[in-house]
N, CA, C and O atoms as a GROMACS GRO file, in nm:
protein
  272
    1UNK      N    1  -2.903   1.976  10.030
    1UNK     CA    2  -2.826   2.098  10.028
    1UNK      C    3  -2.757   2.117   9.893
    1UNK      O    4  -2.768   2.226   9.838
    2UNK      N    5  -2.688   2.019   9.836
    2UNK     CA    6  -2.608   1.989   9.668
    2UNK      C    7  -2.735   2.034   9.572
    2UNK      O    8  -2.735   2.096   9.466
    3UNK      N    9  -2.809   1.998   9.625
    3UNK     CA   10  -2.958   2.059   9.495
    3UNK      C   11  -2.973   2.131   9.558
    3UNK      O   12  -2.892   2.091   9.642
    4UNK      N   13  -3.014   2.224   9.603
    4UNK     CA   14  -3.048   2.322   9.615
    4UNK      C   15  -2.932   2.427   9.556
    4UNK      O   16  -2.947   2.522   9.479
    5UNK      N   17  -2.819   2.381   9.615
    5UNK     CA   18  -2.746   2.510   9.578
    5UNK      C   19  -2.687   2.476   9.366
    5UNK      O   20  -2.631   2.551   9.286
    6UNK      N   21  -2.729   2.354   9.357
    6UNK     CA   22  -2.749   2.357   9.201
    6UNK      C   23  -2.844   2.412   9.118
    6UNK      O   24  -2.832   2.465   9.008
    7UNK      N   25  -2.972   2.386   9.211
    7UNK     CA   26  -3.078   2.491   9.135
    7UNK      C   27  -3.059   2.628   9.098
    7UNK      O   28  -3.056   2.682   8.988
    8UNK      N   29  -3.038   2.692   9.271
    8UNK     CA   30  -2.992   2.827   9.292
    8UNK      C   31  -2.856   2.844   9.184
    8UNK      O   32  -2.865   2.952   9.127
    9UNK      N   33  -2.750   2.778   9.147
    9UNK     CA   34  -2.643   2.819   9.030
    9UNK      C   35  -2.741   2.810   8.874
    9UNK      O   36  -2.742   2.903   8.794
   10UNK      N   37  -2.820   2.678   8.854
   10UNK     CA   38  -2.898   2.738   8.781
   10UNK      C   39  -2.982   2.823   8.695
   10UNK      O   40  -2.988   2.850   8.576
   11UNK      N   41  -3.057   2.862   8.828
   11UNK     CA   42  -3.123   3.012   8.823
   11UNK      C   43  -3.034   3.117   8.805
   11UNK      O   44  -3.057   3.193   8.711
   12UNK      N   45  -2.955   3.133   8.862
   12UNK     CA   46  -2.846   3.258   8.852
   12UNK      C   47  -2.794   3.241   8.702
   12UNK      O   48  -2.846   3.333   8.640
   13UNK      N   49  -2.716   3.166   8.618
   13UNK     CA   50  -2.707   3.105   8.517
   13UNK      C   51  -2.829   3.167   8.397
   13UNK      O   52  -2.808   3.235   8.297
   14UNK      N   53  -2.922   3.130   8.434
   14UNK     CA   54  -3.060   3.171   8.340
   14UNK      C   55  -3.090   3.295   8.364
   14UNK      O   56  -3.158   3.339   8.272
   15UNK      N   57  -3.069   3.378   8.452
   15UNK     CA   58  -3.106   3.491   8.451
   15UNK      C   59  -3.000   3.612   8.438
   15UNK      O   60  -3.032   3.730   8.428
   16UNK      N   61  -2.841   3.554   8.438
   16UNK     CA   62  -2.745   3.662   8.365
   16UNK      C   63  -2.726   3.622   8.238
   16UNK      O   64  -2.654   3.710   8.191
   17UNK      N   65  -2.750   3.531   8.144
   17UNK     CA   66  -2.687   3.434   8.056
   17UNK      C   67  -2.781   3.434   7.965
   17UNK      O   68  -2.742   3.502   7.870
   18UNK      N   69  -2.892   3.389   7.946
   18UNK     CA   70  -2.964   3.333   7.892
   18UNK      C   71  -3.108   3.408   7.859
   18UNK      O   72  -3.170   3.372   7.758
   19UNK      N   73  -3.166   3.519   7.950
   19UNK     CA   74  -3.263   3.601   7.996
   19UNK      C   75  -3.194   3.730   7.840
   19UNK      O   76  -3.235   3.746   7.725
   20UNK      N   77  -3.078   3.796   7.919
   20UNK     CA   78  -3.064   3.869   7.782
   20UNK      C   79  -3.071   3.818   7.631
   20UNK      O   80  -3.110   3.886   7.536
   21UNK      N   81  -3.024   3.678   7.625
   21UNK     CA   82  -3.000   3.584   7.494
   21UNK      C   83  -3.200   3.617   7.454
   21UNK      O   84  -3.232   3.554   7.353
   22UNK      N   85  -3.274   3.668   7.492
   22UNK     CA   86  -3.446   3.579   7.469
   22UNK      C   87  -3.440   3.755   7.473
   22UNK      O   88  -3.505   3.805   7.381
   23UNK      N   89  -3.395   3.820   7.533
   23UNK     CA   90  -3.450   3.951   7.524
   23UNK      C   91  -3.416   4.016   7.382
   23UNK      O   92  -3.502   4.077   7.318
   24UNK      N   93  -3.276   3.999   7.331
   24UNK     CA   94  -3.249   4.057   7.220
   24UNK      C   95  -3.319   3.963   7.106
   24UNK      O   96  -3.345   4.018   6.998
   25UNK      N   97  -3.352   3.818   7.125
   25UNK     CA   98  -3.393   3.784   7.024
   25UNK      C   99  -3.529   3.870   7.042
   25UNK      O  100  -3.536   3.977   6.980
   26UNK      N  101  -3.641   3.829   7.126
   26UNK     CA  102  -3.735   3.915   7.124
   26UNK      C  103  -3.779   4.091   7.045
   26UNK      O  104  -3.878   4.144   6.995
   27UNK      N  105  -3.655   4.121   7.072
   27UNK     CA  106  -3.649   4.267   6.992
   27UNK      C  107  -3.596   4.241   6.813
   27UNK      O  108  -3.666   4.276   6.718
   28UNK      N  109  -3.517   4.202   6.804
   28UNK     CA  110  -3.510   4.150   6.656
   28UNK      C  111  -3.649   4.096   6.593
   28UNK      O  112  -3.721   4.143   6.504
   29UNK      N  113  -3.660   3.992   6.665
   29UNK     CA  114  -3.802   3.934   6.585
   29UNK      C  115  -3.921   4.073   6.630
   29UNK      O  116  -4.037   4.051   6.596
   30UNK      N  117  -3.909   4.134   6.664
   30UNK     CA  118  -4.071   4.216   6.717
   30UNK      C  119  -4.055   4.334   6.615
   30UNK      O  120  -4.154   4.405   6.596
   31UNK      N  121  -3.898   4.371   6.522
   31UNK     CA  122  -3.913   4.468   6.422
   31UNK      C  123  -3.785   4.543   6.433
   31UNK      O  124  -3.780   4.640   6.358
   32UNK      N  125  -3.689   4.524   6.502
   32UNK     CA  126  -3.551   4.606   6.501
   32UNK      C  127  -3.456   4.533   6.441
   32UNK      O  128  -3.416   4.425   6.486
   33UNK      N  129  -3.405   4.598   6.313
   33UNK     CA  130  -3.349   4.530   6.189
   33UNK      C  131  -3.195   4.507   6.267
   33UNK      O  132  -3.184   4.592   6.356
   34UNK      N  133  -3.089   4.426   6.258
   34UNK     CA  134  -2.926   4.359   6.264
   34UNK      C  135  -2.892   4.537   6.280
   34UNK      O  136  -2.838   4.576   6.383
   35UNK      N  137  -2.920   4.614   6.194
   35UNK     CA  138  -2.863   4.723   6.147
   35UNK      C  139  -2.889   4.844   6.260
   35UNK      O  140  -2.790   4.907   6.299
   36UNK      N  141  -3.077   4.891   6.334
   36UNK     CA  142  -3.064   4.897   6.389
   36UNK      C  143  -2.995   4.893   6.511
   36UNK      O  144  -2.941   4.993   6.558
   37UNK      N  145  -2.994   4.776   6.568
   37UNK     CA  146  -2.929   4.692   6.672
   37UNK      C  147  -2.791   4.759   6.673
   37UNK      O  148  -2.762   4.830   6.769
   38UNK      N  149  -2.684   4.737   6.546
   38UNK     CA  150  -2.582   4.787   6.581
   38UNK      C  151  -2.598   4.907   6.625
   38UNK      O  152  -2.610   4.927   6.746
   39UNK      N  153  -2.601   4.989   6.551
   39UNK     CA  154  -2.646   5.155   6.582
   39UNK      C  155  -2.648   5.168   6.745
   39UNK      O  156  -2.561   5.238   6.797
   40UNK      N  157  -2.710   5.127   6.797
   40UNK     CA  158  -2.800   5.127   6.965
   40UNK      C  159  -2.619   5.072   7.006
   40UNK      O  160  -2.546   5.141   7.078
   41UNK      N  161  -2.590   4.986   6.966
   41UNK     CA  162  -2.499   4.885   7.089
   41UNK      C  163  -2.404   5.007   7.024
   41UNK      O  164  -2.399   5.080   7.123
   42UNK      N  165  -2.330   5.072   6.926
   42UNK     CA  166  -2.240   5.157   6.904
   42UNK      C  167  -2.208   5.278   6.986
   42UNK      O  168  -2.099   5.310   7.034
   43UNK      N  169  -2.382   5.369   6.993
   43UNK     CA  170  -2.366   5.487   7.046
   43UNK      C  171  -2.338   5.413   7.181
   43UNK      O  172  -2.216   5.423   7.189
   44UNK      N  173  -2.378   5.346   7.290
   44UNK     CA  174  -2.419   5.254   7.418
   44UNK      C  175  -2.289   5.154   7.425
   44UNK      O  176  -2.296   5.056   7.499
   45UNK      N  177  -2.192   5.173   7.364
   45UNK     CA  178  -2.130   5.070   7.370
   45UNK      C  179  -1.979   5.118   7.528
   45UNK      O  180  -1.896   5.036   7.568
   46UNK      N  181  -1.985   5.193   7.555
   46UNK     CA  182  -1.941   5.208   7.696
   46UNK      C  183  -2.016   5.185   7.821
   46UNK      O  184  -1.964   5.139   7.923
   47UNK      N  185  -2.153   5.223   7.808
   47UNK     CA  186  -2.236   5.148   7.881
   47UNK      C  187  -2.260   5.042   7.898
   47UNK      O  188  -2.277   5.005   8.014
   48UNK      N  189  -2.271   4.950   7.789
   48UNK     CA  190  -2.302   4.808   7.820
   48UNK      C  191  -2.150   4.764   7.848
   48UNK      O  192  -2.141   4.651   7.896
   49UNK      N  193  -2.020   4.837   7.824
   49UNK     CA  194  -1.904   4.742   7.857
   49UNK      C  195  -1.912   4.758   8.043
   49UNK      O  196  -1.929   4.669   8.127
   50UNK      N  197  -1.899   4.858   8.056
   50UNK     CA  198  -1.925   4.896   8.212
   50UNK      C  199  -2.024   4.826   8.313
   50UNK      O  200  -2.014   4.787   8.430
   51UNK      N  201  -2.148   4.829   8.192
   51UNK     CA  202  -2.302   4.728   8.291
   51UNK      C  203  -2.189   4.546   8.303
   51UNK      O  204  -2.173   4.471   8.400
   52UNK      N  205  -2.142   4.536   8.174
   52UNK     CA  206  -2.063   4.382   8.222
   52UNK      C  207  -1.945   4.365   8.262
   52UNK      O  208  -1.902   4.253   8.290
   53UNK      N  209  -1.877   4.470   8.270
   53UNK     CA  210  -1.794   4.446   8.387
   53UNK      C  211  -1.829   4.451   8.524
   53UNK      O  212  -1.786   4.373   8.609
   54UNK      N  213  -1.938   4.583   8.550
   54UNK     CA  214  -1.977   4.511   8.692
   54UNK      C  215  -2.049   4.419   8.738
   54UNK      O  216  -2.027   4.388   8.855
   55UNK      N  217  -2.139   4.359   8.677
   55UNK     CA  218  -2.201   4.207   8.662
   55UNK      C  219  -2.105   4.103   8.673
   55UNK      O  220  -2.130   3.996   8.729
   56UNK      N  221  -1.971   4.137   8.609
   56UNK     CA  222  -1.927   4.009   8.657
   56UNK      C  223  -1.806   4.040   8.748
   56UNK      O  224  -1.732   3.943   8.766
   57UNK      N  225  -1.766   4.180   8.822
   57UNK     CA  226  -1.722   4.164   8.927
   57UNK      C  227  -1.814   4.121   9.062
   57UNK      O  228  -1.777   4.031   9.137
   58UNK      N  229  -1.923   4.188   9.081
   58UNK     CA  230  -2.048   4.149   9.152
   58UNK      C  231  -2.078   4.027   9.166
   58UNK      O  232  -2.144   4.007   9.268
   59UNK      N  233  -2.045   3.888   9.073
   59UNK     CA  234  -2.060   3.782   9.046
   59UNK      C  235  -1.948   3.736   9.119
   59UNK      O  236  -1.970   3.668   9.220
   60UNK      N  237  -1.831   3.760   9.086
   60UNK     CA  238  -1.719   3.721   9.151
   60UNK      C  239  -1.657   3.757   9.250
   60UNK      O  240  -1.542   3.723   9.277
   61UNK      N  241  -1.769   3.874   9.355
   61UNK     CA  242  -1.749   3.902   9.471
   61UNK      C  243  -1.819   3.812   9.570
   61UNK      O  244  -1.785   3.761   9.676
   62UNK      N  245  -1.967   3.810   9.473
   62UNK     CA  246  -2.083   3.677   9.514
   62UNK      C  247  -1.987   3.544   9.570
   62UNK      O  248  -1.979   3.525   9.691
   63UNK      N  249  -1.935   3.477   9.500
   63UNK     CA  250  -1.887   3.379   9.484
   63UNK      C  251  -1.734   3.373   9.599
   63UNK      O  252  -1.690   3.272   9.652
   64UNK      N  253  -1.679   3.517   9.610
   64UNK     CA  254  -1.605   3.516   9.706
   64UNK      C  255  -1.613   3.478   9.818
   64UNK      O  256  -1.560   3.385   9.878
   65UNK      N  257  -1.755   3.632   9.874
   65UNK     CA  258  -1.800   3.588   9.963
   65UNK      C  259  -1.890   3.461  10.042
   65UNK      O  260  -1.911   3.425  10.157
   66UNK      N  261  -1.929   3.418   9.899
   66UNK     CA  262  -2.010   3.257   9.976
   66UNK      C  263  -1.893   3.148   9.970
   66UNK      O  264  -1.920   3.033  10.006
   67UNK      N  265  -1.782   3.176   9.931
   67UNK     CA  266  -1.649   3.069   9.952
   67UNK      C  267  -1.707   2.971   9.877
   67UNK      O  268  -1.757   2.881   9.945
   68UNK      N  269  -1.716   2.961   9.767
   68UNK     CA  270  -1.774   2.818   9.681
   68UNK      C  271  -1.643   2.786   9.569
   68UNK      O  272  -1.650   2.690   9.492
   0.00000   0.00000   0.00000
């Protein structure tokens, strides 16, 4: 049951955390210059504050409700 629910924190772990970390490198290396990049996160930059705040209330409702 302790592994399993370590895997499962794991996985969860790699796929809010670490998944975007490989996605933005991916786009840098494939041809979208530092400079680009800002540009995008500037105009978008209420959006992505909003996409992570509810990601990590959602996370910390997760965690409520499974009492861990």
């Amino acid at each position: 049951m302790l592994r399993a629910k370590a895997i499962y924190y794991l996985l969860m772990y790699n796929l809010f955390f670490i998944l975007p970390l490989v996605f933005v490198f991916l786009v840098a290396y494939f041809g979208i210059s530092s400079q680009k990049m800002s540009e995008i996160m500037k105009r978008k930059l209420g959006i992505v504050k909003l996409a992570t705040a509810c990601l990590f209330f959602g996370l910390a409702s997760l965690l409520i409700l499974l009492k861990v």
